[in-house]
C-alpha positions, 0 to 999 in steps of 0.5 A: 859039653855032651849029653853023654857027659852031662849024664855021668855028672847027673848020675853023680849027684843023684847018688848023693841024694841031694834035693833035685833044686840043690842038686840043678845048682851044684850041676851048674857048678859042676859044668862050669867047674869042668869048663875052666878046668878043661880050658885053664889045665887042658884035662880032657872031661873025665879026669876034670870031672875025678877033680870037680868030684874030688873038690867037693867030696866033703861038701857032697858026702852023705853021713850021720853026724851023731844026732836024732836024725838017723838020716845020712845027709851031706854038709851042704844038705845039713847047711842048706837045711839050717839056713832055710828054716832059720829064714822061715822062723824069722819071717814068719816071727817078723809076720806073726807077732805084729798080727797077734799085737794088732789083735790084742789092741783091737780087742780092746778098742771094739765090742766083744761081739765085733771082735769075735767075729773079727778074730775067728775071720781073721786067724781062720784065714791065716791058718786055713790059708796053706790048705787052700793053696795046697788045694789050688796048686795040687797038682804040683803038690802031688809030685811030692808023693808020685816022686817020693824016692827022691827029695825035689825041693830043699823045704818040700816036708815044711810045705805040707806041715798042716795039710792033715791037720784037719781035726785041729781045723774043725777045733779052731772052727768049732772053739776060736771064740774062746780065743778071741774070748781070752784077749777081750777078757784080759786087764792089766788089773787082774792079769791070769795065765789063760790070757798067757796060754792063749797068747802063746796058742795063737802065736804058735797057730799063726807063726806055724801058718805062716811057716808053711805059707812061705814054705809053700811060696819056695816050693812053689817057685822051685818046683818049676824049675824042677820039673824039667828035671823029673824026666830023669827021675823014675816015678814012686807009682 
């Protein structure tokens, strides 16, 4: 296949505003598509490529499906996007809860004064974790906004979810002991519904760090296979 031709197929999906990592897959099949085509029914490129269009029209076709999200997105984008974060909040529910266990039993098991430090080190390195490898891989995070006309990889928004957080930072650094306080306080004899919102608040801080933690590892992993891409892609800035 040409580069001429394979422009015309990358031109096509590009209108259909895919993620660039969805869109260097469905090229894949695409070209591929093409070939058997070309081979099996002896079509010359441009009418095996009206018909690998037509054969995928619905799966590519962007429109609004009647929801809160007035963004027109294909099926297959809307089913990429619903698998993805179902991964994630599984993972990061398989992670996050035996983490909070753990913390609870331990509480238990040491002084409060061990504890405390033992909580703010532990949870305080989970949370700040998707900062720091923001940071480490910065470079490769900034191509987010340098090409923000486009979408380059499927979970990019989820990757950046805690990047501005940093008044909840500064209040996690500033008031976790009253966390690791409401565990070491708790008893079955004399149970109260701060130990169950404290639960819940470190539950959420750690599944919601560990959420953009893997979705920083997808990013991260897809984004060099993007970036030979971004040739084609005209810069925000």
């Amino acid at each position: 296949m040409t580069e001429l031709q394979l422009t015309q197929i990358r031109n096509y999906l590009l209108e259909k505003k895919l993620p660039i990592d969805i869109l260097l897959e469905v090229q894949d099949h695409f070209v591929s598509q093409i070939n058997d085509l070309q081979k099996e029914e002896n079509l010359p490129f441009d009418k095996a490529l009206e018909k690998t269009k037509k054969s995928w029209e619905i799966e590519l076709k962007p429109y609004w499906n009647g929801g809160i999200d007035l963004i027109d997105r294909s099926k297959l984008l809307r089913e990429t996007n619903k698998i993805n974060f179902k991964v994630l909040v599984k993972k990061s529910l398989t992670f996050s809860i035996p983490v909070i266990l753990i913390l609870f039993f331990l509480s238990k098991l040491i002084s409060f004064q061990y504890f405390e430090i033992i909580f703010v080190a532990f949870v305080g390195l989970i949370y700040f974790s998707p900062l720091i490898n923001y940071l480490i891989h910065l470079q490769d995070f900034k191509l987010i906004k340098k090409y923000q006309n486009y979408v380059l990889v499927s979970i990019q928004e989820y990757s950046v979810l805690m990047i501005g957080g940093i008044y909840f930072y500064f209040r996690f650094i500033t008031d976790g002991y009253k966390l690791a306080e409401v565990f070491s306080s708790f008893s079955p004899n004399n149970f109260n519904w701060d130990f169950v919102l404290g639960f819940l608040i470190v539950n959420a801080i750690l599944m919601l760090s560990f959420f953009v933690i893997f979705s920083q590892k997808i990013y991260l992993q897809r984004i060099e296979k993007v970036k030979p891409f971004l040739q084609y892609l005209k810069p925000s800035n």
